[in-house]
N, C-alpha and C positions, 0 to 999 in steps of 0.2 A: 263783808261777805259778798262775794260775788252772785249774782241773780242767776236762776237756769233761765236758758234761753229756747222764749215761746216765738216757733214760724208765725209770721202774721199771714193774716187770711190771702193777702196777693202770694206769696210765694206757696202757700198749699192750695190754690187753686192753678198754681203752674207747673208744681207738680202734677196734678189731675189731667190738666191740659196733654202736659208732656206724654206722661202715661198712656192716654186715651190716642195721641196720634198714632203711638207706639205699637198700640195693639192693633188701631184700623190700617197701618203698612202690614202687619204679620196676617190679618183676613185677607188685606187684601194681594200678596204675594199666595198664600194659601191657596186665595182663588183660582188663581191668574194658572196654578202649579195643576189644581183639580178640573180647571175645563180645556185646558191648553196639553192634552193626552194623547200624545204621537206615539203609537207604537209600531212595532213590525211586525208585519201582517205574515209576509214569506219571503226567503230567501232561495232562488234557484241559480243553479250554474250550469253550465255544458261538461258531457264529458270529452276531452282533448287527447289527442294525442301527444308525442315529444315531438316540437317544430312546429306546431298548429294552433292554429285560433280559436279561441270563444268566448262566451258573454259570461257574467257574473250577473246579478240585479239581486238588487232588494227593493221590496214594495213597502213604504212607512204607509201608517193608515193614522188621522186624525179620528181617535176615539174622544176627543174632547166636547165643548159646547162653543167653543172660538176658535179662530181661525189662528195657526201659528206660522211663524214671519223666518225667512233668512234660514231654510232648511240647508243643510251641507252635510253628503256624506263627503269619507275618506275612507279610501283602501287604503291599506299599509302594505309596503312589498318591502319587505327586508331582506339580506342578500342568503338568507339560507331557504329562499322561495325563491323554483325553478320557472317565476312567472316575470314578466313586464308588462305595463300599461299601453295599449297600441295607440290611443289618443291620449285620456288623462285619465287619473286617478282619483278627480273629484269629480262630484256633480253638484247643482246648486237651484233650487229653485225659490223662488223671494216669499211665498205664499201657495200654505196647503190649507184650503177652505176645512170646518168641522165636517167630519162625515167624510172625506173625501180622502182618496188613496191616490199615492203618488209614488210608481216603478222609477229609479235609478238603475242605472241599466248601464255595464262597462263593459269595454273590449278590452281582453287580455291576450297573451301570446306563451306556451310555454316555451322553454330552451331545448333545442336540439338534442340533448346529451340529460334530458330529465328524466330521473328514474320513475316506472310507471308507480303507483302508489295515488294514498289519501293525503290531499293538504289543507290547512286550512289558512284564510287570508284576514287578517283582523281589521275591523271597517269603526270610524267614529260618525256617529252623528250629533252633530248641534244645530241648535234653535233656538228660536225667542217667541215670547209669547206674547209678544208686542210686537210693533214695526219699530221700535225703534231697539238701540244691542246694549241697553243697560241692563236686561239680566239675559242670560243664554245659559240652556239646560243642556247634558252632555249624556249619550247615550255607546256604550260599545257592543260589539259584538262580531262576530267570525262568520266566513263562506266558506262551508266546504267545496270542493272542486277535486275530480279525479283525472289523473292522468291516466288513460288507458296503454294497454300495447298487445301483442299478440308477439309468438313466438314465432319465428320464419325458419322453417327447419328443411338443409337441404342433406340428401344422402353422397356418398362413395365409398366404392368397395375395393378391396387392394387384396393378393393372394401373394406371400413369399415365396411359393413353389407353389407354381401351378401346372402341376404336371399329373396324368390318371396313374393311380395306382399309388403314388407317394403321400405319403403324413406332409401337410403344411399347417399354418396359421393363416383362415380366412379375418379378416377386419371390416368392421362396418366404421366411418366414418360419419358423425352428425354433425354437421355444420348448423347456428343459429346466426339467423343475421338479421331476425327481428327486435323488435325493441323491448321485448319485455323475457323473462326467464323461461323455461322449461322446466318443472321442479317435480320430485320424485318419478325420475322416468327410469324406464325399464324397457329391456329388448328382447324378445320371444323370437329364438332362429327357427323355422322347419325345413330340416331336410331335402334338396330338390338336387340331385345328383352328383351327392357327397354323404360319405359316413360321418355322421356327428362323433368325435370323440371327450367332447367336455360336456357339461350342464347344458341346456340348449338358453336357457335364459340367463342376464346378466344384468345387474341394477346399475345405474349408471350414476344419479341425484341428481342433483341439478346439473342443466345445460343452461349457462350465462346467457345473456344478451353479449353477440360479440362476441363468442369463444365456439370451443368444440370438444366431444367426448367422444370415445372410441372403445368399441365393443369387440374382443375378439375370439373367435374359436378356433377350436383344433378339430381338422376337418382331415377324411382318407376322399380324395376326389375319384368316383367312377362311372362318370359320364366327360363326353369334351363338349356336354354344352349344358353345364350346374346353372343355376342361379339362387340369388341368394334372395329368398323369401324371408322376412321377417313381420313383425308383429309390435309397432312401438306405441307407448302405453306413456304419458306423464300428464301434471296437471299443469293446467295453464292460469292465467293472473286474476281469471273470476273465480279460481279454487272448483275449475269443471274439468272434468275427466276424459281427456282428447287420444284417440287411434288412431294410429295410420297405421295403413299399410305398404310395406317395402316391398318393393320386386328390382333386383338391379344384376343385369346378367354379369356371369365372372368368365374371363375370356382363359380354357384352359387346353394343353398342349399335350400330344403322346408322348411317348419315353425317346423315340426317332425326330421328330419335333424341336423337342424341346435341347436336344444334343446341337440340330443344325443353329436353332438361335441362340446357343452359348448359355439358357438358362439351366441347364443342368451337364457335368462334364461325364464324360465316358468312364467308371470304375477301374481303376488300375489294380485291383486287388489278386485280381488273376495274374497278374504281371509277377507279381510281389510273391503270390504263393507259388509259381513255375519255379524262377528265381531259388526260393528259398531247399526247394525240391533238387533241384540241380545242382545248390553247395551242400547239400547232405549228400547227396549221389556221389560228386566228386570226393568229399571228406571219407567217404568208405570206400569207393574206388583206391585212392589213396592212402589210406589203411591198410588195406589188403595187399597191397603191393609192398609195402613197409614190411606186410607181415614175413611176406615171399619172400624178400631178402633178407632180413636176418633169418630165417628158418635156412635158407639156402647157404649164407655164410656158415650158419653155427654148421652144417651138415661139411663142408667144406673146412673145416676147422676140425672136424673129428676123425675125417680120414687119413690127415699127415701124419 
């Protein structure tokens, strides 16, 4: 019968040994983990325009009881961020004393062609809580950063007939050619030496960055020196409520005027109705005479 088998006291005090090392690494990585307490304090950015520079930073603060070794952030710029790094994307400093705060501080660039809006930039940080990099702890997190823009809104006005006294179609033309939208806009006309013949107000939506809308009325012109007052009303990229005011004179012409520079032609309707007068005149002149000769035949017929 085979014997159970008793550990002798050397190998259960190596067990113990082993044990006991085992558990003073795990105190003391514990330790190393609870005094060695880098956190982030604050993160600031600039707000930018599209084409323009500015700073990101985050401040790490040593909340621990020792000093931690071999600090590194990273930005991350992925290619669906309208951002690039103007020098670098890292920063490094070898040692952040306990107690002590340490800004990382980057210069960015947005893209020319970046739409204004909120982005966020995701940043790693690592460290050791030693000087030397057999363990290194790893922290992430994001920078907000806004791209600003402003609408740049320029006017022109345009008349199909601009002539006193005739029905045309006035137009407001809004040109943007700033960087950021014009959104729920709307255009308030007032009358200034022209009869309003449509609604005087007209909602427009949105005015792109880069594009243009166009507002028009039907107007009876009776003055020859109207202008075209209006009242424009949209919201801009902080979601604030911006007016301007129009005034853009319209350049308009008499009935005599406007025949010498070919923008309107002389009515020929008179022509058309003399004309139509004249072949009924003839057509019964000519009848009549029709009539005379057979009455004068038949009568000529009845005497033989």
């Amino acid at each position: 019968m085979h014997k159970a088998f008793k550990p002798s006291n050397y190998q259960i005090n190596m067990k113990k040994t082993t044990l006991l090392a085992l558990f003073t690494a795990l105190l003391l990585v514990a330790s190393l983990v609870s005094i060695s307490a880098l956190t982030i304090d604050s993160i600031n950015s600039d707000t930018i325009s599209p084409g323009q520079s500015g700073s990101v930073s985050v401040d790490l603060k040593n909340d621990g009881d020792s000093n931690v070794y071999n600090v590194l952030v990273s930005l991350s710029f992925s290619n669906s961020l309208p951002f690039t790094p103007v020098e670098t994307s890292q920063r490094f400093v070898d040692k952040i004393e306990d107690g002590d705060t340490e800004t990382f501080r980057f210069n960015i660039k947005s893209s020319n062609d970046a739409k204004p809006g909120d982005y966020s930039i995701p940043f790693v940080i690592t460290y050791s809580p030693t000087s030397s990099l057999n363990s290194t702890f790893t922290q992430t997190g994001v920078v907000g950063i806004t791209i600003s823009g402003k609408a740049d809104l320029s006017y022109t006005t345009s008349v199909d007939t601009p002539v006193i006294g005739q029905k045309a179609k006035l137009s407001l033309k809004i040109v943007n050619q700033g960087f950021a939208d014009a959104k729920f806009a709307s255009v308030k006309i007032i009358s200034n030496g022209y009869t309003l013949l449509s609604d005087d107000t007209t909602y427009i939506g949105t005015i792109a960055s880069d594009d243009f809308e166009t507002a028009t009325y039907d107007v009876l012109f009776t003055s020859q020196t109207p202008t075209l007052t209006a009242i424009l009303t949209y919201t801009d990229f902080n979601n604030q409520k911006i007016t301007k005011n129009i005034n853009l004179p319209i350049n308009v012409y008499t009935q005599d005027q406007a025949l010498k520079l070919g923008i309107i032609t002389k009515s020929k309707t008179i022509y058309y109705i003399a004309a139509i007068a004249i072949i009924i005149i003839v057509w019964f002149v000519w009848r009549q005479i029709q009539k005379r000769r057979r009455l004068k035949r038949s009568m000529m017929n009845g005497s033989k």
